[in-house]
LUMVEX-784853 format. One record per residue (C-alpha): x, y, z; residue number from 1; residue in one letter. Coordinates in pm, 1 decimal. Example, Ala and Ser with C-alpha at 12.3 -4.5 7.8 and 13.67 -1.06 7.14 Angstrom:
<gupas>
<gupa><X>1230.0</X><Y>-450.0</Y><Z>780.0</Z><resi>1</resi><resn>A</resn></gupa>
<gupa><X>1367.0</X><Y>-106.0</Y><Z>714.0</Z><resi>2</resi><resn>S</resn></gupa>
</gupas>
This chain:
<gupas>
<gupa><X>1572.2</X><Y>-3333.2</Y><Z>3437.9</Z><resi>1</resi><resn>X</resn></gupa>
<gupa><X>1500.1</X><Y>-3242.5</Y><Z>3066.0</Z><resi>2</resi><resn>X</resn></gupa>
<gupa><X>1571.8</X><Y>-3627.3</Y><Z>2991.6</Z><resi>3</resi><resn>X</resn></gupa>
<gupa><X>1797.4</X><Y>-3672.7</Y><Z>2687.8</Z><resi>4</resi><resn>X</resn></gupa>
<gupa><X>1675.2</X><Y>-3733.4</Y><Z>2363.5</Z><resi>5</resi><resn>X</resn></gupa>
<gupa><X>2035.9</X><Y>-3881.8</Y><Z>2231.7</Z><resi>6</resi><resn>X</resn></gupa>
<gupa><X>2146.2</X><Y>-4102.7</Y><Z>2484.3</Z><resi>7</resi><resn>X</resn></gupa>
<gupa><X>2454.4</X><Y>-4150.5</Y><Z>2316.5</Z><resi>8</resi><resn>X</resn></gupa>
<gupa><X>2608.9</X><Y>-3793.8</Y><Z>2399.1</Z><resi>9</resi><resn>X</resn></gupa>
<gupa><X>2620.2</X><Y>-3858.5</Y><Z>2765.3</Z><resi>10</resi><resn>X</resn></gupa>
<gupa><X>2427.9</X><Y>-3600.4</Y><Z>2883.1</Z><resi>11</resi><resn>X</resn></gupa>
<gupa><X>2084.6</X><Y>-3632.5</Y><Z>3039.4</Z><resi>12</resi><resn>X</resn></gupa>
<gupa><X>2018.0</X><Y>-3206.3</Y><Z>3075.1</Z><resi>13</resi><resn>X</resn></gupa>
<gupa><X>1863.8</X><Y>-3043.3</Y><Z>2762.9</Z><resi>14</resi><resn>X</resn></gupa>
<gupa><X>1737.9</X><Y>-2677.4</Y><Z>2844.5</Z><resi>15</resi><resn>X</resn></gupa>
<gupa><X>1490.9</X><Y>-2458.4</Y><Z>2656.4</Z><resi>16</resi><resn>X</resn></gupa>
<gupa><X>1662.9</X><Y>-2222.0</Y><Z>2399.5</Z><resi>17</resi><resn>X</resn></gupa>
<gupa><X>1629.1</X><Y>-1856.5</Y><Z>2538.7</Z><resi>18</resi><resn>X</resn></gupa>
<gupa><X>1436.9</X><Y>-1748.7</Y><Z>2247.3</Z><resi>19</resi><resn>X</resn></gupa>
<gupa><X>1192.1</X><Y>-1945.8</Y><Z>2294.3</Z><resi>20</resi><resn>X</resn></gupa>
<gupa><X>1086.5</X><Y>-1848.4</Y><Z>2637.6</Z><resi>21</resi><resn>X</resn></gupa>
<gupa><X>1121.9</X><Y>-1464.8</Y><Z>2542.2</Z><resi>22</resi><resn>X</resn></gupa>
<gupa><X>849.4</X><Y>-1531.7</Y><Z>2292.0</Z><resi>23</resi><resn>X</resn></gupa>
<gupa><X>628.2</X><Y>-1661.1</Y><Z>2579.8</Z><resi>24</resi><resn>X</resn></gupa>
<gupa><X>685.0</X><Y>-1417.7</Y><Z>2827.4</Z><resi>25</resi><resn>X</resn></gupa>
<gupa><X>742.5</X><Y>-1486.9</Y><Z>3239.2</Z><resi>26</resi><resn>X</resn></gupa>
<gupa><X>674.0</X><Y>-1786.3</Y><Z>3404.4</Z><resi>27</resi><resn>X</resn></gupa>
<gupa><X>612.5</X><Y>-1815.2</Y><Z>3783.2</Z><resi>28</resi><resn>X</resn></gupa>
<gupa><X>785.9</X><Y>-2195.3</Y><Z>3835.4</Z><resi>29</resi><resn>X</resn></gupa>
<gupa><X>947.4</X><Y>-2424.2</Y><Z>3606.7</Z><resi>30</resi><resn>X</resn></gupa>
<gupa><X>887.6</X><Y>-2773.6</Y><Z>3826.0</Z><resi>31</resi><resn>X</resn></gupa>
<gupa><X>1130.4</X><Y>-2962.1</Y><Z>3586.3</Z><resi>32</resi><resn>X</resn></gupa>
<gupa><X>1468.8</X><Y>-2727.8</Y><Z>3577.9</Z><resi>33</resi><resn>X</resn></gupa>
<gupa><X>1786.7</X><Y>-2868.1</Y><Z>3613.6</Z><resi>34</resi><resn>X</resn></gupa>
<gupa><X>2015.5</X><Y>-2841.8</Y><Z>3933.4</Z><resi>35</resi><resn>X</resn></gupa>
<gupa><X>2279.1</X><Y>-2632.2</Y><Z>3731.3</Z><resi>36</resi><resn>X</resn></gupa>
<gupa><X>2179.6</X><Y>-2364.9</Y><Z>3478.5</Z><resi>37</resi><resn>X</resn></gupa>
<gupa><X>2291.5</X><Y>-2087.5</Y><Z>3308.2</Z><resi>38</resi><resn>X</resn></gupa>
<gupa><X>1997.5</X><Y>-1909.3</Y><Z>3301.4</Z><resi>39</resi><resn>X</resn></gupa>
<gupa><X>1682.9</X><Y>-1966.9</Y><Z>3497.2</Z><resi>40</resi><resn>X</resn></gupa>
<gupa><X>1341.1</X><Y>-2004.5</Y><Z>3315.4</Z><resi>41</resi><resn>X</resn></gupa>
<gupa><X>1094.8</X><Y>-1948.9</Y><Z>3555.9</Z><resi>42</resi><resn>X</resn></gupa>
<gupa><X>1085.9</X><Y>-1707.3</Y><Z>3902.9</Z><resi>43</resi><resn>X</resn></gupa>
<gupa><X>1114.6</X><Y>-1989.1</Y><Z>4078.0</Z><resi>44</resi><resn>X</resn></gupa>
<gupa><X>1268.3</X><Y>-2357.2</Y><Z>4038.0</Z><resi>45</resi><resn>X</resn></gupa>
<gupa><X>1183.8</X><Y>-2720.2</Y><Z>4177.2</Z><resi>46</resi><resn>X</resn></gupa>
<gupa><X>1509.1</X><Y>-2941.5</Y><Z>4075.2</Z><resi>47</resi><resn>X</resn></gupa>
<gupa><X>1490.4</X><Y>-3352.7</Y><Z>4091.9</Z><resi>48</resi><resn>X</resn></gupa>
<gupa><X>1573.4</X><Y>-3260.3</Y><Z>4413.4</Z><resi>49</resi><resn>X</resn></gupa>
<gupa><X>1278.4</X><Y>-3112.7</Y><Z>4542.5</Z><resi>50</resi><resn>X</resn></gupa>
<gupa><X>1021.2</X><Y>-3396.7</Y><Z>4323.5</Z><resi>51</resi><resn>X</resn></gupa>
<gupa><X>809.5</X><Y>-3140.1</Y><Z>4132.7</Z><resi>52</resi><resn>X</resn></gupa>
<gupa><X>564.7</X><Y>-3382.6</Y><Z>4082.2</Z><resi>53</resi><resn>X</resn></gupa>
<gupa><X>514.7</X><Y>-3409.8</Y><Z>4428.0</Z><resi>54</resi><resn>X</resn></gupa>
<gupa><X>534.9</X><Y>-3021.5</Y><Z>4463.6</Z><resi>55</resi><resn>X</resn></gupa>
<gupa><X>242.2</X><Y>-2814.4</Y><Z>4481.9</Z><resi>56</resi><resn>X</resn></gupa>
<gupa><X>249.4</X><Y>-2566.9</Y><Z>4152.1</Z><resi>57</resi><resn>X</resn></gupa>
<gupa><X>197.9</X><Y>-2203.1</Y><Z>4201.6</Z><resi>58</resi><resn>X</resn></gupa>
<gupa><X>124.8</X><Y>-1920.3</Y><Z>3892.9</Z><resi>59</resi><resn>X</resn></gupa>
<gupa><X>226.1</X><Y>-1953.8</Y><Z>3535.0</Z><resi>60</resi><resn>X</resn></gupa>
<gupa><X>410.8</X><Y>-2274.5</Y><Z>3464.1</Z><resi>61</resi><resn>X</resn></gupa>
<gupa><X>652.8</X><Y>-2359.4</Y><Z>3235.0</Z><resi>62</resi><resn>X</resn></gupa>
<gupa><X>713.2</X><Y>-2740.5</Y><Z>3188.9</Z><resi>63</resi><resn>X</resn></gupa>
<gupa><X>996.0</X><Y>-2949.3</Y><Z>2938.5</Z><resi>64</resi><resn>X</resn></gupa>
<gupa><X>954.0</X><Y>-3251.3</Y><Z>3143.9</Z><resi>65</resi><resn>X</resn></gupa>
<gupa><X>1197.9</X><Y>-3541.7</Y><Z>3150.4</Z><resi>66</resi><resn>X</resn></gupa>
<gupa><X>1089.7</X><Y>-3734.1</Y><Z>2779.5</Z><resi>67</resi><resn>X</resn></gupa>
<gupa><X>1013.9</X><Y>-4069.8</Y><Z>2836.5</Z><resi>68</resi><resn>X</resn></gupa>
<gupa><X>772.1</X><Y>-4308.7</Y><Z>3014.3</Z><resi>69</resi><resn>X</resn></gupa>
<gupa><X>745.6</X><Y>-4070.5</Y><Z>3291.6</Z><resi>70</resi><resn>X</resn></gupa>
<gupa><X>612.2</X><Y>-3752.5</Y><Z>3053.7</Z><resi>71</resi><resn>X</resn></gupa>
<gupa><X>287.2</X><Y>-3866.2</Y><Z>3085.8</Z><resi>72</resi><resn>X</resn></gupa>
<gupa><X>317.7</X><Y>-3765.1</Y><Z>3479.1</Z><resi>73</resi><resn>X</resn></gupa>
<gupa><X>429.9</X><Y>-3445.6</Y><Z>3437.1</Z><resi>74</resi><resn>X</resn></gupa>
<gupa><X>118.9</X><Y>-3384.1</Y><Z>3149.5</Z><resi>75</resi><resn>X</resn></gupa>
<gupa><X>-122.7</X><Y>-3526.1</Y><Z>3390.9</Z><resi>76</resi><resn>X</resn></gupa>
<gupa><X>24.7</X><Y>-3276.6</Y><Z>3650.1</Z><resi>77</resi><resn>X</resn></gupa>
<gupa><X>-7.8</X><Y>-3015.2</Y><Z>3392.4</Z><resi>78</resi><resn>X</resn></gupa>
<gupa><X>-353.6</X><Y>-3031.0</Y><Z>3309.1</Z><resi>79</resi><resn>X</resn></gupa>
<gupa><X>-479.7</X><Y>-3039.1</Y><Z>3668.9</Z><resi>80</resi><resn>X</resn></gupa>
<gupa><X>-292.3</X><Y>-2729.4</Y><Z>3744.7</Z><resi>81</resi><resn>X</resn></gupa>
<gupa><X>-415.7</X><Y>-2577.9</Y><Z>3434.4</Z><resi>82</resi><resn>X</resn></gupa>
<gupa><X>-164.3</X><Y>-2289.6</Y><Z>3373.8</Z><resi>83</resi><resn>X</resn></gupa>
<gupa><X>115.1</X><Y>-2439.7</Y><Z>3158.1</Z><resi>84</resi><resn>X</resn></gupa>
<gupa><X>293.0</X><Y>-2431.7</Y><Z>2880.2</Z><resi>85</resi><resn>X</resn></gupa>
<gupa><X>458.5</X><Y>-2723.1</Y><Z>2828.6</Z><resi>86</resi><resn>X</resn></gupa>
<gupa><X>752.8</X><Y>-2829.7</Y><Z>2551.6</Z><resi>87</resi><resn>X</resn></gupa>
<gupa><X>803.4</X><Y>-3216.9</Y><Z>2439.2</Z><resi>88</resi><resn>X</resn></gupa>
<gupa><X>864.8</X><Y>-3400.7</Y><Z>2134.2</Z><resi>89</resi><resn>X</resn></gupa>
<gupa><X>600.3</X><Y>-3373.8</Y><Z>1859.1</Z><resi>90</resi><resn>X</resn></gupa>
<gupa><X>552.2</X><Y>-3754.1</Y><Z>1873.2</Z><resi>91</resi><resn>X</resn></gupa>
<gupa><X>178.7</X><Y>-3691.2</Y><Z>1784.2</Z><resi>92</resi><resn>X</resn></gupa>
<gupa><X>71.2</X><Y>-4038.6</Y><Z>1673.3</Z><resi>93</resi><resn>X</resn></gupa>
<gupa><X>177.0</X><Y>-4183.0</Y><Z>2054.7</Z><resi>94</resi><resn>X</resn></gupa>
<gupa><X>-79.9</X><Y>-4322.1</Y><Z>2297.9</Z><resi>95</resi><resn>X</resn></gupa>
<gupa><X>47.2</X><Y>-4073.6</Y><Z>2557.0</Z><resi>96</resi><resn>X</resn></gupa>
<gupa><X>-25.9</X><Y>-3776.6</Y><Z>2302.1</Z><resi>97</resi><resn>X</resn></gupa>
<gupa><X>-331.7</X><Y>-3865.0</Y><Z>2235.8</Z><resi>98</resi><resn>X</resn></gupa>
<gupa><X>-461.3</X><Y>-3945.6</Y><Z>2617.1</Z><resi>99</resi><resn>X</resn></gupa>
<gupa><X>-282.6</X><Y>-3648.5</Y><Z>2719.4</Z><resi>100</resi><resn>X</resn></gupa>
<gupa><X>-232.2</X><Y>-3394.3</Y><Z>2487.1</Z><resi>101</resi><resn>X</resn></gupa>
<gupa><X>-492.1</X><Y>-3415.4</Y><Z>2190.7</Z><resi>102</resi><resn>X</resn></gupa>
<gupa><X>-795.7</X><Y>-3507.9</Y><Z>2477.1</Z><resi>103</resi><resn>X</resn></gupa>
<gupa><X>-673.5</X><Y>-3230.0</Y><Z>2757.4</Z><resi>104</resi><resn>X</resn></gupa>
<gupa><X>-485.1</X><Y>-2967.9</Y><Z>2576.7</Z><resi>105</resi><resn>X</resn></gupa>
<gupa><X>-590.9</X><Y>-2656.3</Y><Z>2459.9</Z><resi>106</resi><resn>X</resn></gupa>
<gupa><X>-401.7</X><Y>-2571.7</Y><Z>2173.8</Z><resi>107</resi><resn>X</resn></gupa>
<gupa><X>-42.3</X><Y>-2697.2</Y><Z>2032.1</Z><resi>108</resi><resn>X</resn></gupa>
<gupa><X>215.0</X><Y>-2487.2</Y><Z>1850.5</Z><resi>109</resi><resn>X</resn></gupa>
<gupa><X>417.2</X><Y>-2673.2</Y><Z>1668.1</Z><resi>110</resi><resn>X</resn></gupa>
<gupa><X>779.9</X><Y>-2527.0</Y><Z>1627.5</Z><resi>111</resi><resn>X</resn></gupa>
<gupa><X>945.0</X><Y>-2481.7</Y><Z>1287.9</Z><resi>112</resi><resn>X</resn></gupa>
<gupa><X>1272.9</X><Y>-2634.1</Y><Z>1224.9</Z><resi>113</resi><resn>X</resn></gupa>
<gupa><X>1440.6</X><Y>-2850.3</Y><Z>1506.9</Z><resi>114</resi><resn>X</resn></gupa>
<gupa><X>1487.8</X><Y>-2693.6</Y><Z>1854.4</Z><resi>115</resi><resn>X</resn></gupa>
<gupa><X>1837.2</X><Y>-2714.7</Y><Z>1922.0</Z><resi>116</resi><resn>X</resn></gupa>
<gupa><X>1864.1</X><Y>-2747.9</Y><Z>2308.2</Z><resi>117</resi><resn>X</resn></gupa>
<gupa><X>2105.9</X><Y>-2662.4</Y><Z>2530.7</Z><resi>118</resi><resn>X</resn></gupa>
<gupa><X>2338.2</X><Y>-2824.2</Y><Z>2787.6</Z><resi>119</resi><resn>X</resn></gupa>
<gupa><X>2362.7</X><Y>-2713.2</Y><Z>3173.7</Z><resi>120</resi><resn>X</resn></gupa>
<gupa><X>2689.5</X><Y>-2471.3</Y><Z>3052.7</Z><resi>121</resi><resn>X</resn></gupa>
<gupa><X>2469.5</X><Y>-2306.0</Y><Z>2788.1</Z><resi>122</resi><resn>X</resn></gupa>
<gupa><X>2661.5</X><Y>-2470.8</Y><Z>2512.9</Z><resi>123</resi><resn>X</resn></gupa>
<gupa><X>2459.4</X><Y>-2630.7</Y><Z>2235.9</Z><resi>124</resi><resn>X</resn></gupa>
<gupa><X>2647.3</X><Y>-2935.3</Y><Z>2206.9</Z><resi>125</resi><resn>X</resn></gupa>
<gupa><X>2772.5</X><Y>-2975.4</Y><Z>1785.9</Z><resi>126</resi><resn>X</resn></gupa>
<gupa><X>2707.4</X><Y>-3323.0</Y><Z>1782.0</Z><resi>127</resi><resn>X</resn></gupa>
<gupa><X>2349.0</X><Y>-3489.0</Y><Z>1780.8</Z><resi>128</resi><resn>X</resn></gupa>
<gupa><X>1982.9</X><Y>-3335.7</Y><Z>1806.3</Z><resi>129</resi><resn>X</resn></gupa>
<gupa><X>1668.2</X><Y>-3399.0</Y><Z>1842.9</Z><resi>130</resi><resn>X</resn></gupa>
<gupa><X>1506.6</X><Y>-3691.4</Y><Z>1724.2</Z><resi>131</resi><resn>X</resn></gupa>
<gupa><X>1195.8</X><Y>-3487.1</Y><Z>1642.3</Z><resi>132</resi><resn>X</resn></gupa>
<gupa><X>1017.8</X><Y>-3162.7</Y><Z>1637.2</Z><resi>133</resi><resn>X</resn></gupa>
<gupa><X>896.9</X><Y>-3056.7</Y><Z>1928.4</Z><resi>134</resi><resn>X</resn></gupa>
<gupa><X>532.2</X><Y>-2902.3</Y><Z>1987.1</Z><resi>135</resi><resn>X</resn></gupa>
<gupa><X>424.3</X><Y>-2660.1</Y><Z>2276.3</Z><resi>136</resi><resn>X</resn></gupa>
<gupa><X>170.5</X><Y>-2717.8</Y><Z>2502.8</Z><resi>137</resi><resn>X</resn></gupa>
<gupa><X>-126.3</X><Y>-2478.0</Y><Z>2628.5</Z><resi>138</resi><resn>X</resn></gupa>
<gupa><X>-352.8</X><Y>-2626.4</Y><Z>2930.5</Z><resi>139</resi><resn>X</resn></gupa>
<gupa><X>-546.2</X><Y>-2371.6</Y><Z>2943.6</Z><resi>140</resi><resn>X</resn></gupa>
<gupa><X>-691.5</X><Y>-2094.3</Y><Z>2762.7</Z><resi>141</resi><resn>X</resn></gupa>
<gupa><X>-504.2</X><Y>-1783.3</Y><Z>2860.1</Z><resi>142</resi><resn>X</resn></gupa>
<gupa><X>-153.1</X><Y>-2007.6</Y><Z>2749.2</Z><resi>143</resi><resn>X</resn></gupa>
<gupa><X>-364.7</X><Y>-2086.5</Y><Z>2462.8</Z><resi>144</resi><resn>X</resn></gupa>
<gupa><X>-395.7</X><Y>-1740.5</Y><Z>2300.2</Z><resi>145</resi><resn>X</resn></gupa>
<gupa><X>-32.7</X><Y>-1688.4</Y><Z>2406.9</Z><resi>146</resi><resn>X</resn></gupa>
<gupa><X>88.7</X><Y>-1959.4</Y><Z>2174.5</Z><resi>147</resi><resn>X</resn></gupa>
<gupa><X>-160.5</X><Y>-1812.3</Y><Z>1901.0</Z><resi>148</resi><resn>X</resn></gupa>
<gupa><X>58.9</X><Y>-1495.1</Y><Z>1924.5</Z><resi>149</resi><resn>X</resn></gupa>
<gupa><X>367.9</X><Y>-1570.9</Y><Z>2004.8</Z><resi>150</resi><resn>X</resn></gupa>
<gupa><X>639.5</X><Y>-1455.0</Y><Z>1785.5</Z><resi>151</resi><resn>X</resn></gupa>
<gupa><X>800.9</X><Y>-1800.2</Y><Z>1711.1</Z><resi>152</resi><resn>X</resn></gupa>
<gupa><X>790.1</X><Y>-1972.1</Y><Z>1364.5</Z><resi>153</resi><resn>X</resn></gupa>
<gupa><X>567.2</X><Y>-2256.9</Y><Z>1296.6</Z><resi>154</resi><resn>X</resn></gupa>
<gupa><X>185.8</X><Y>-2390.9</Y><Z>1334.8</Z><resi>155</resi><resn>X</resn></gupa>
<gupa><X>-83.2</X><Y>-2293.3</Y><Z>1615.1</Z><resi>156</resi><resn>X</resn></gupa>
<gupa><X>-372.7</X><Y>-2548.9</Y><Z>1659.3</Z><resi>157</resi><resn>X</resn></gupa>
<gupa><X>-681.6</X><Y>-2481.9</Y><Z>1909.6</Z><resi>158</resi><resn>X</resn></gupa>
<gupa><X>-802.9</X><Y>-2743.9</Y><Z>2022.5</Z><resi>159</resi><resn>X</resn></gupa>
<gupa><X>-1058.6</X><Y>-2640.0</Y><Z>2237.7</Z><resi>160</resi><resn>X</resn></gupa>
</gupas>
């Protein structure tokens, strides 16, 4: 899962930075995490394996879908659950942003810097990065007021 974002390095498995969880506290399920980790990001996992779309969600959820066509999915899935947090590419200008982000969303935080991801060995890899910033993602407005007071750098946005 966690769909690449430079094809060219071979590797299709980008996880979320450590830090960045930490500064959003516990999550019940991540329904996107990869098969191997080196750390887990949620009490409980649904791999490609077990089709978290498909899956029913449970709690507090923590989403970095795959990027791609199929994010728009996963967002959809997102917003009927409600409790999520979700992490994707700031690509804010997008028809999938704005049908599924800007309309549905609660509130965005967009991240300072460039996220520097991590591989399934908990490496992050010296060569390549993200195309773009990446934004989180409240569906709701308990996640909402997290983001608001989270302790990472950049912009909060309510939305609703």
């Amino acid at each position: 899962m966690d769909v690449s974002f430079d094809k060219t390095a071979g590797n299709d498995v980008w996880l979320t930075p450590p830090y960045i969880l930490k500064a959003l506290g516990e999550f019940d399920l991540d329904p996107c995490a990869p098969i191997i980790r080196p750390w887990d990001m949620a009490k409980n996992h649904f791999t490609e394996l077990d089709n978290g779309l498909m899956k029913d969600w449970e709690g507090r959820v923590f989403c970095n879908p795959p990027y791609g066509k199929e994010t728009k999915y996963w967002f959809n899935k997102c917003a009927m659950h409600g409790n999520v947090i979700a992490l994707t590419f700031a690509r804010t200008e997008t028809g999938m942003f704005f049908t599924h982000v800007w309309n549905v969303a609660y509130a965005v935080f967009f991240i300072k810097g460039r996220v520097r991801f991590y591989d399934k060995n908990g490496v992050i890899p010296k060569k390549g990065g993200p195309g773009s910033p990446s934004v989180l993602i409240a569906f709701d407005r308990a996640n909402s007021e997290i983001l608001r007071t989270c302790s990472l750098k950049g912009k909060f946005i309510q939305l609703k």
